[in-house]
C-alpha positions as CSV (number, residue, x, y, z in Angstrom):
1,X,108.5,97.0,115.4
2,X,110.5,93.8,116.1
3,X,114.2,94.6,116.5
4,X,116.5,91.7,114.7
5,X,119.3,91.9,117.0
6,X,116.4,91.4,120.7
7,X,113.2,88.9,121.1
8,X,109.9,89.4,119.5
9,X,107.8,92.4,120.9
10,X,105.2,91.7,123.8
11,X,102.2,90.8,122.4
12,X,100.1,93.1,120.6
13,X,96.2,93.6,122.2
14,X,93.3,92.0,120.9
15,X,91.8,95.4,120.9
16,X,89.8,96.7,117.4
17,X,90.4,100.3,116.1
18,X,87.7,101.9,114.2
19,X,90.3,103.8,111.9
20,X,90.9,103.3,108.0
21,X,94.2,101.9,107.0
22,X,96.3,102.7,104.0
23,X,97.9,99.4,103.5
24,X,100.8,97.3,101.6
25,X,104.2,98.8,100.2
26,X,106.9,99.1,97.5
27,X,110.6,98.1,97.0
28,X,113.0,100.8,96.6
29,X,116.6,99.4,97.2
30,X,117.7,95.9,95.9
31,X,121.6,95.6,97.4
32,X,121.3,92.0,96.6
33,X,123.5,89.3,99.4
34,X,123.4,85.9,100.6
35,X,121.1,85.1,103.0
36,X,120.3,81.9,105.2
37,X,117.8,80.3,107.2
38,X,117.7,77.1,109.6
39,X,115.2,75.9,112.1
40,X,115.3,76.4,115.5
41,X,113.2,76.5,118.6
42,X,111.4,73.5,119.9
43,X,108.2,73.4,117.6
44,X,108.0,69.0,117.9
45,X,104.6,68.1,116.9
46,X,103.2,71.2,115.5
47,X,104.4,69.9,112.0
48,X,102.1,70.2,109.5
49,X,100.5,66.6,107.6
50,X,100.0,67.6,103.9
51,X,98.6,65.6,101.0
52,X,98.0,67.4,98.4
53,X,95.5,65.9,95.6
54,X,97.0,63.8,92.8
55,X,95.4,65.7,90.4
56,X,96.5,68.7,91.2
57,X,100.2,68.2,92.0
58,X,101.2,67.5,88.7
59,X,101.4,69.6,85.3
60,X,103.1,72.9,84.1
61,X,103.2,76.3,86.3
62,X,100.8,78.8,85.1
63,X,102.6,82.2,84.4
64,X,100.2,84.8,84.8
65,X,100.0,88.9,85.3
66,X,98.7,91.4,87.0
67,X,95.6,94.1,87.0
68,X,97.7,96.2,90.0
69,X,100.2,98.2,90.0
70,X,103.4,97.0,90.5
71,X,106.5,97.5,92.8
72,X,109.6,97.7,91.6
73,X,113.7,97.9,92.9
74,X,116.2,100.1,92.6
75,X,119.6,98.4,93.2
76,X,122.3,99.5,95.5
77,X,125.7,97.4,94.5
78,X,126.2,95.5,91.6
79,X,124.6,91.9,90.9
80,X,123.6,89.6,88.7
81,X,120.2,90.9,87.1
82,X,117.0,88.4,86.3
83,X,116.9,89.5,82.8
84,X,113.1,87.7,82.1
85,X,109.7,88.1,81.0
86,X,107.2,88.9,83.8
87,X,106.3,85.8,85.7
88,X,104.2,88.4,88.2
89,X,101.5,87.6,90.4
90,X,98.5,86.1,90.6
91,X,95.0,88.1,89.3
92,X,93.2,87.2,92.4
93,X,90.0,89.2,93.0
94,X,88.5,90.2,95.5
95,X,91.1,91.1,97.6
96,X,90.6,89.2,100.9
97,X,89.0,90.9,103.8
98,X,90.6,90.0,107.4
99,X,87.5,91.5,109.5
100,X,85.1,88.7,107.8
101,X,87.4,85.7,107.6
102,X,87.2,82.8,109.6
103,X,83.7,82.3,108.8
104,X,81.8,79.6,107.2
105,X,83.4,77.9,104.5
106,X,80.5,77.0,102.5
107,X,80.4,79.4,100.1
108,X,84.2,78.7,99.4
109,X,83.2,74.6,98.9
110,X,80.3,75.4,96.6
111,X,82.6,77.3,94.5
112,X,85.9,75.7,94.4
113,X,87.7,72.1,94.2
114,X,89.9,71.0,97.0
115,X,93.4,70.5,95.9
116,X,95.1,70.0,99.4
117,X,94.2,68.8,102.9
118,X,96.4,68.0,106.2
119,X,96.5,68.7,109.8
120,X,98.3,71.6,111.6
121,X,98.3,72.0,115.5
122,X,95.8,69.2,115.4
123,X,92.9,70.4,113.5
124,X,91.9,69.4,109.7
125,X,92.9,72.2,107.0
126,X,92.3,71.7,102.9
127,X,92.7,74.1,100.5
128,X,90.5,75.5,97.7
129,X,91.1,76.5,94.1
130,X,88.2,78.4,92.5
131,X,85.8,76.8,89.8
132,X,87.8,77.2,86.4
133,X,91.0,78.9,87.1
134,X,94.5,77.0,87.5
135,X,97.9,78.0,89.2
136,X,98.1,80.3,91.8
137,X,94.9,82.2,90.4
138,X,93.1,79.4,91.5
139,X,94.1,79.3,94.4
140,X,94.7,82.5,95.7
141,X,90.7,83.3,94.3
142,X,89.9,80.0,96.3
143,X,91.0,79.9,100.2
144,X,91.8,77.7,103.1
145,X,89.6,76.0,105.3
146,X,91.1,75.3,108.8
147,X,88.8,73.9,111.6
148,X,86.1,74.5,110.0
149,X,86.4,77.9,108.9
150,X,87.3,79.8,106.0
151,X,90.3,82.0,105.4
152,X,91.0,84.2,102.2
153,X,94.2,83.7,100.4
154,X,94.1,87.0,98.2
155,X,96.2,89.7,100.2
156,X,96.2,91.7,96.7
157,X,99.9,93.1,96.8
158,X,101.8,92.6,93.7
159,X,104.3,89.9,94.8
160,X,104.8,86.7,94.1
161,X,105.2,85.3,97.6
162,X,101.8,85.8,99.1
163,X,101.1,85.4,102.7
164,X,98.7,85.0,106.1
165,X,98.4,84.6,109.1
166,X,95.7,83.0,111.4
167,X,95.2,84.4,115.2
168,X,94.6,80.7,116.5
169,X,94.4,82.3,120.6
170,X,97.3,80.1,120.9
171,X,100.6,79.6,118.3
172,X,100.1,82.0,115.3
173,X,99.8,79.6,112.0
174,X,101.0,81.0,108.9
175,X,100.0,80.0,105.1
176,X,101.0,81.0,101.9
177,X,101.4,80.6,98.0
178,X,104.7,81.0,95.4
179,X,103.6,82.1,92.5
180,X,106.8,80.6,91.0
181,X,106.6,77.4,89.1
182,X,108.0,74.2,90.8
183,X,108.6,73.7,94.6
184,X,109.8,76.4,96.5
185,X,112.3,77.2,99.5
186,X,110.4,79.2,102.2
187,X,112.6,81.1,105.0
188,X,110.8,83.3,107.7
189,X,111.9,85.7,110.1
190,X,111.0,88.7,112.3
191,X,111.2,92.0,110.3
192,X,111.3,95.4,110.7
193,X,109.8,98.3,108.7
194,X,111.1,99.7,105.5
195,X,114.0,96.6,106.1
196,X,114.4,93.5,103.8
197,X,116.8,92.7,107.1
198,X,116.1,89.4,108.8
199,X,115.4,89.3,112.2
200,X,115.0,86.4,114.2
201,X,114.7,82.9,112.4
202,X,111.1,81.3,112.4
203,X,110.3,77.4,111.7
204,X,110.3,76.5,108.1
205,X,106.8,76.2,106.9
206,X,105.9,72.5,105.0
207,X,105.8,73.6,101.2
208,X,104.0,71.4,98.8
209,X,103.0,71.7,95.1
210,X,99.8,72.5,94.1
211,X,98.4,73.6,90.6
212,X,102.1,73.5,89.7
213,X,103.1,76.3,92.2
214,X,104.2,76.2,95.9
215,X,101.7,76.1,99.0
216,X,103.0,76.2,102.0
217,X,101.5,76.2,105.9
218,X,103.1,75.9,108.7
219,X,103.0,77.4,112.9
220,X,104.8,79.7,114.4
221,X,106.1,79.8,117.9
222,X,104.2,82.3,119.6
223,X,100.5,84.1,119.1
224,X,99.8,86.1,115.9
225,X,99.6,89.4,118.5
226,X,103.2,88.8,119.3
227,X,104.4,89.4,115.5
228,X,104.7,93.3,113.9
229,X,106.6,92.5,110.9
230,X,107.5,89.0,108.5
231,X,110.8,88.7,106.1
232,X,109.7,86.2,104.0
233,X,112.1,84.6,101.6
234,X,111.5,81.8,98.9
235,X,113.3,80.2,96.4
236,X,111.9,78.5,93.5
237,X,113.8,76.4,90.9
238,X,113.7,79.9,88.6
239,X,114.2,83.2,90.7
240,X,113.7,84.2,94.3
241,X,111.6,86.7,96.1
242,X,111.3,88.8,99.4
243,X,108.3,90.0,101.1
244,X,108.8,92.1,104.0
245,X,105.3,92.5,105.8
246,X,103.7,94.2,108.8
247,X,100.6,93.3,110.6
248,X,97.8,94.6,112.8
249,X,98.6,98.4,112.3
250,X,102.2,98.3,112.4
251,X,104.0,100.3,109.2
252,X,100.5,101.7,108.6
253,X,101.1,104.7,106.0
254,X,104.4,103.5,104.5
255,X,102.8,101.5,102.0
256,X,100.5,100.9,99.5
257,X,97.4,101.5,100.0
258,X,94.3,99.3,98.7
259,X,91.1,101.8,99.0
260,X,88.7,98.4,98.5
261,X,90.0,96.5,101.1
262,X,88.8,98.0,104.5
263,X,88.9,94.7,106.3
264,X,92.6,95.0,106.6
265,X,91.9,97.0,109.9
266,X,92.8,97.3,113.3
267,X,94.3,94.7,115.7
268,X,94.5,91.2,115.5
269,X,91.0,89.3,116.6
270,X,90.8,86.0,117.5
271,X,89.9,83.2,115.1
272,X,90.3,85.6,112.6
273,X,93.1,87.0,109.8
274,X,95.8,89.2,111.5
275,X,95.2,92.3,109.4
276,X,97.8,92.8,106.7
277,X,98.9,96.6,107.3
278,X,101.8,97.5,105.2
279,X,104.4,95.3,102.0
280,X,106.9,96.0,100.2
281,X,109.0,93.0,98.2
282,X,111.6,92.7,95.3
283,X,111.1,89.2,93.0
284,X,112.4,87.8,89.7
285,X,116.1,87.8,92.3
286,X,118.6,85.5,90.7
287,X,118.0,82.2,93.3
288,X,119.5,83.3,96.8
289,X,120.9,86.9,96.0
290,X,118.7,88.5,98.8
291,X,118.3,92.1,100.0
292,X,120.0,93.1,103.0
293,X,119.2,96.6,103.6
294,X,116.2,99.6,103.7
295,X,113.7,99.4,101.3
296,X,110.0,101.6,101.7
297,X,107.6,103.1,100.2
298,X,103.8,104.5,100.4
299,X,101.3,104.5,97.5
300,X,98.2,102.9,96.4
301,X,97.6,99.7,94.9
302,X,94.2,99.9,93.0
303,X,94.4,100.2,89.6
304,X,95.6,99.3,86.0
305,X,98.8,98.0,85.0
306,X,101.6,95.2,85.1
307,X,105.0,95.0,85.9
308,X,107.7,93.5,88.1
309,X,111.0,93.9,90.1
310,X,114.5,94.7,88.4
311,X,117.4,93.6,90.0
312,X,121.3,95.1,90.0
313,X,123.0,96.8,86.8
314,X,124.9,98.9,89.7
315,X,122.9,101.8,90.0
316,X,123.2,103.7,93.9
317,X,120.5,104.3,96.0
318,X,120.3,107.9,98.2
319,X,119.1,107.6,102.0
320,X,116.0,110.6,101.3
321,X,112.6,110.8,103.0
322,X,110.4,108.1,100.2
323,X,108.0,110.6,98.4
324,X,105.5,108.8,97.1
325,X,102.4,109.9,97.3
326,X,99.1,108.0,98.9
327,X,96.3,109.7,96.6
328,X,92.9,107.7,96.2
329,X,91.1,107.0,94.9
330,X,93.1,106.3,91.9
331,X,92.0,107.8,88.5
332,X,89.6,105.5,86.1
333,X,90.5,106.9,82.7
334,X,87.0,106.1,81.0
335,X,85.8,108.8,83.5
336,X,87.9,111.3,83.1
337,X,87.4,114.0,80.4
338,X,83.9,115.1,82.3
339,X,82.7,118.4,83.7
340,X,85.2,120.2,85.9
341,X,82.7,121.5,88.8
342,X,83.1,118.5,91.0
343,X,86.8,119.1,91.1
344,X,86.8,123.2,91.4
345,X,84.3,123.4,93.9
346,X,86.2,121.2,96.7
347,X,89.5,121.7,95.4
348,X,91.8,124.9,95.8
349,X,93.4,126.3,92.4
350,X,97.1,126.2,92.9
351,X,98.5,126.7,89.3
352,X,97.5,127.6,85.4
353,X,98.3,128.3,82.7
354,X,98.4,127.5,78.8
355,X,100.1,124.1,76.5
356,X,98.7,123.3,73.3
357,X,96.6,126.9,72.8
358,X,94.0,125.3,75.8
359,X,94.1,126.7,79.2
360,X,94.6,124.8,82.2
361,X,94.8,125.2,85.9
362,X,95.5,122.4,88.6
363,X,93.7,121.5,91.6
364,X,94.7,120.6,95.3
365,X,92.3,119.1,97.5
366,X,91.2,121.3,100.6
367,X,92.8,120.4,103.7
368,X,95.9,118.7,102.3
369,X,99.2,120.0,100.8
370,X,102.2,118.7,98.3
371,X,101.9,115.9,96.4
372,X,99.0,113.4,98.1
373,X,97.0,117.3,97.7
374,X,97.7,117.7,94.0
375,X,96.9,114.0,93.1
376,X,94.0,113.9,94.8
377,X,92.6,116.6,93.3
378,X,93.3,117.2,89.8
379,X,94.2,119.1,86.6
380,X,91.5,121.3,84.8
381,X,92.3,121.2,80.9
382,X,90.0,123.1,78.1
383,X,87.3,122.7,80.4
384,X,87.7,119.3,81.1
385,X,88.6,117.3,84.2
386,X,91.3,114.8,84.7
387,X,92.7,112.9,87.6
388,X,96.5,112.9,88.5
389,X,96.3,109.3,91.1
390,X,97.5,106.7,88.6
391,X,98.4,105.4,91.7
392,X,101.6,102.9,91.1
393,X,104.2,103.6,94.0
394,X,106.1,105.7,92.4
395,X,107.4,109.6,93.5
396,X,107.3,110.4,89.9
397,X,103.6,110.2,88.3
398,X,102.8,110.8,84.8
399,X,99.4,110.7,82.8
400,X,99.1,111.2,78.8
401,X,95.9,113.0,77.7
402,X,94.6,112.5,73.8
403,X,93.1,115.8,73.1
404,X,93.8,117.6,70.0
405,X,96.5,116.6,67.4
406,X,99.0,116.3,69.9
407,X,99.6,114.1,73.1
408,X,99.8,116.3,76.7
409,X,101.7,114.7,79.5
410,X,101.1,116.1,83.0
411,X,102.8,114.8,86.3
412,X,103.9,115.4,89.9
413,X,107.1,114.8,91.2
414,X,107.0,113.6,94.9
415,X,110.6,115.1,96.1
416,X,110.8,118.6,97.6
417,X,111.9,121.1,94.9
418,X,112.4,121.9,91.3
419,X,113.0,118.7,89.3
420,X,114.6,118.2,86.0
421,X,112.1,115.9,84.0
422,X,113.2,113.8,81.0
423,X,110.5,112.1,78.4
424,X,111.4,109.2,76.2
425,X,109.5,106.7,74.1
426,X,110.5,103.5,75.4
427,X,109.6,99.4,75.0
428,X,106.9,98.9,77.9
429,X,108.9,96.3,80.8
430,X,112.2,97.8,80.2
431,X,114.0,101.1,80.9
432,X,115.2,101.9,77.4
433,X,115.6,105.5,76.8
434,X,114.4,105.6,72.9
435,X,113.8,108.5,70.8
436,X,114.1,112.0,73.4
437,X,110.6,113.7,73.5
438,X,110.5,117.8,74.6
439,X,110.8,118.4,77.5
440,X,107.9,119.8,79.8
441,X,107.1,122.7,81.7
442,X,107.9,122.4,85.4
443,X,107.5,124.5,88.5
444,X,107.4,124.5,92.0
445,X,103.4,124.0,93.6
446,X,102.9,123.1,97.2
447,X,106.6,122.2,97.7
448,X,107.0,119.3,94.5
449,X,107.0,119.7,91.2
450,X,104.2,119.4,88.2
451,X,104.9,119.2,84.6
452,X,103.1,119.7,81.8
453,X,104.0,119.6,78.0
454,X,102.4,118.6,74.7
455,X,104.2,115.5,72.5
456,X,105.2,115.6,68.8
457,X,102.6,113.2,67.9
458,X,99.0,112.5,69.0
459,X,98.5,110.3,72.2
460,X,97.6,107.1,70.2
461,X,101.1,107.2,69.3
462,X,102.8,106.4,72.3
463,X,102.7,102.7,73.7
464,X,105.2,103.6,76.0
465,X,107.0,105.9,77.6
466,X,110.0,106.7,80.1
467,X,109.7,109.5,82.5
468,X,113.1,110.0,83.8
469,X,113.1,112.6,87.1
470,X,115.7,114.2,89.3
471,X,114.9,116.5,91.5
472,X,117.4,118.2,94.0
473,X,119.5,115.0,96.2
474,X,117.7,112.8,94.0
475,X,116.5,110.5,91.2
476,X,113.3,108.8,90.1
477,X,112.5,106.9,86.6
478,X,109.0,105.6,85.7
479,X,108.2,102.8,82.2
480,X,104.7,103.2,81.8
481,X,102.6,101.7,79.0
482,X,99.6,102.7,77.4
483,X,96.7,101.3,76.4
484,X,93.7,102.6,73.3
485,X,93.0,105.7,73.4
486,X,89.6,107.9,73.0
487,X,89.4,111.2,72.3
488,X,89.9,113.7,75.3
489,X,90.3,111.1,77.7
490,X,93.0,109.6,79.5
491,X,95.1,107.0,77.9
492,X,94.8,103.6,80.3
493,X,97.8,102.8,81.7
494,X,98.7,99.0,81.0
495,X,102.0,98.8,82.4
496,X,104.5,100.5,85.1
497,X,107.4,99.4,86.4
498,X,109.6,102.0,88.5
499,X,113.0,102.7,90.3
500,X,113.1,105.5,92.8
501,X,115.9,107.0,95.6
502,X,118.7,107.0,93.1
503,X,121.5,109.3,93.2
504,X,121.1,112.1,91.3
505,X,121.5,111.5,87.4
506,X,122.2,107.6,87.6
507,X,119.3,105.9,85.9
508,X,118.7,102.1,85.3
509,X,119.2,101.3,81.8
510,X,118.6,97.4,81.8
511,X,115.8,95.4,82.7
């Protein structure tokens, strides 16, 4: 990884890996400073030319939300909290794939309107905004075109600062969209993994508005090989946000991971995308109150839900291994509910027992052990399978279950040991503690803990709930939201927002 305080890393090779890769990441800390960036480094006449198309660069930013889970931050010291309705990321589907960009841009044209065009390290770029959509939707489900090819603008992390990177064979060239409306202030620097700690200072990219959010483009000193890990910084006239991000392997497993997007593998390639390997970011920061210290995180980042980043009401963060877990594929509620064989004949039984009057038992997968064991495989209830991968990056997991009269909650906790767990009803985007709910049964299986309780009412009852967590050393909280029910399936969760490595008994209590 790149060390802030030395020069980049040699270059990394051009070599491609046949592996899988778990990719992106989480915020876990948010000890909120001043930070500052200036140019440097002779970079004369790699300046981007931008015009961006009349049309376009006028008009009202489009707020917008997400379909994927959501990271959220913890903070370490106190600060000045972005008290707002979510202003999240763009909806922008299908994520892109680095091993099959850089190719033909026709497609891309047929499909979209071009809303930008300049020159950067002397070739022609323009950018795309998809058929019908406006704001950074449109754009991130539309692309780049530089020298002729066509590059995806979708990484599919729940941030929103949104970046790539181009492997040119010569200076790297970096692009990007701020979901924020108005123009935006865009600060890069070397990284480091599970850091929001800037390293080395990068050119300032040129940032334009487009659809009535920031674009911005711009080259960096050295090859895309030569870069492990990006601190990106903006500031838009509202909030600020961080995105710390590794590439081409590096932080591989300390992220989220996104199970449909197996072109973020390998190495970097030339002509291609450098392949997006790990992310974690805070956002909706008060304007220039950055993070200065360890964040990280690993979970998965396909499936339902919204939410976004709170920042400071003085809660203290714990320096403990991150447990979250890196289960896929992630549950789909409208399956769940089905026959149980296709869980109990791969999975090992590792727990049972009764809630409700209806007998369950829970599932580990074979070959695997704690927490990423028990998600991926599953709980057995009445007969009926269910999934336990919601799969937001979070060490405390909760599903709700509508079977019978009354709700049933079931959950891991990530952290070693016996947890204390803590139910609430709760106003979905917040971390009210509202009316308490009984407590469920833990224990101890395969190190972490599972709970498993019935509610007062049925499941249709709760739109949301807060799942509050300590286990020994340590402290988790989880807002989740629910969505319609049907009988004995899983209730869709619509919204999660999370703050995890706490110190033992200190929750968040304002969003």
């Amino acid at each position: 990884m790149d060390n802030p305080d030395t020069a980049p890393t040699p270059p990394r090779s051009h070599e491609r890996r046949g592996r899988i890769l778990f990719l992106l990441g989480t915020t876990i800390f948010a000890s909120l400073v001043g930070f500052g960036v200036s140019r440097i480094g002779d970079n004369s006449g790699s300046d981007p030319n931008l015009k961006v198309t009349a049309a376009a660069s006028v008009g009202p930013g489009v707020t917008t939300t997400t379909s994927s889970p959501s990271a959220s931050a913890s903070s370490s010291s106190p600060s000045a909290s972005a008290s707002v309705g979510y202003d999240g990321p763009a909806t922008c589907a299908p994520t892109t794939n680095a091993a099959t960009s850089g190719g033909s841009p026709q497609e891309l044209m047929s499909s979209a309107s071009e809303v930008a065009s300049g020159t950067i390290e002397g070739q022609p770029w323009s950018l795309w905004s998809s058929h019908g959509q406006t704001g950074a939707a449109g754009i991130e489900d539309g692309g780049l075109v530089f020298d002729g090819q066509e590059y995806g603008l979708c990484p599919g992390y729940p941030n929103p600062s949104e970046s790539e990177m181009i492997d040119t064979s010569g200076d790297a060239i970096i692009y990007g969209v701020v979901d924020y409306p108005g123009p935006a202030t865009v600060q890069i620097a070397t990284g480091s993994l599970n850091s929001f700690t800037a390293g080395a200072v990068l050119p300032s990219p040129q940032v334009s508005v487009v659809n009535g959010v920031s674009f911005y483009i711009g080259t960096l000193p050295q090859p895309a090989c030569s870069y492990s890990y990006f601190e990106i910084n903006t500031t838009s006239p509202s909030y600020s946000t961080e995105h710390n991000i590794g590439f081409g392997e590096s932080g591989v497993g300390q992220g989220y991971s996104i199970t449909n997007n197996p072109g973020n593998v390998g190495a970097c390639v030339t002509g291609k995308l450098d392949p997006l390997s790990y992310s974690e970011g805070i956002w909706q920061i008060p304007p220039g109150q950055f993070q200065d210290t360890a964040g990280g995180g690993a979970g998965n980042g396909a499936g339902n839900g919204a939410g976004n980043a709170a920042s400071g009401s003085g809660a203290s963060s714990v320096n403990v291994p991150n447990d979250s877990s890196n289960c896929s594929p992630t549950t789909d509620p409208s399956s769940s509910g089905g026959p149980a064989g296709a869980l109990t004949t791969t999975g090992t039984e590792v727990a049972n027992g009764t809630v409700q009057g209806l007998a369950w038992s829970l599932w580990s997968a074979q070959g695997q052990s704690g927490a990423d064991g028990i998600e991926n495989g599953g709980l057995v209830l009445d007969g009926r399978a269910y999934g336990l991968c919601p799969g937001y990056p979070n060490p405390a997991e909760l599903q709700l279950i509508d079977v019978g009269p009354n709700g049933i909650v079931a959950g891991i906790v990530g952290y070693p040991g016996l947890a204390k767990v803590s139910l609430s009803e709760s106003s979905t985007g917040t971390f009210d503690v509202g009316q308490a709910l009984p407590s469920p049964s833990v224990q101890v299986v395969d190190g972490v803990s599972f709970f498993i309780g019935n509610l007062p009412e049925s499941a249709c009852d709760y739109p949301s709930l807060e799942l509050n967590t300590t286990s020994p050393g340590v402290s988790a909280e989880h807002n989740l939201g629910f969505g319609t029910c049907v009988a004995n399936e899983l209730v869709p969760i619509t919204a999660s927002q999370g703050i995890w490595q706490l110190s033992p008994g200190q929750f968040e209590s304002n969003f």
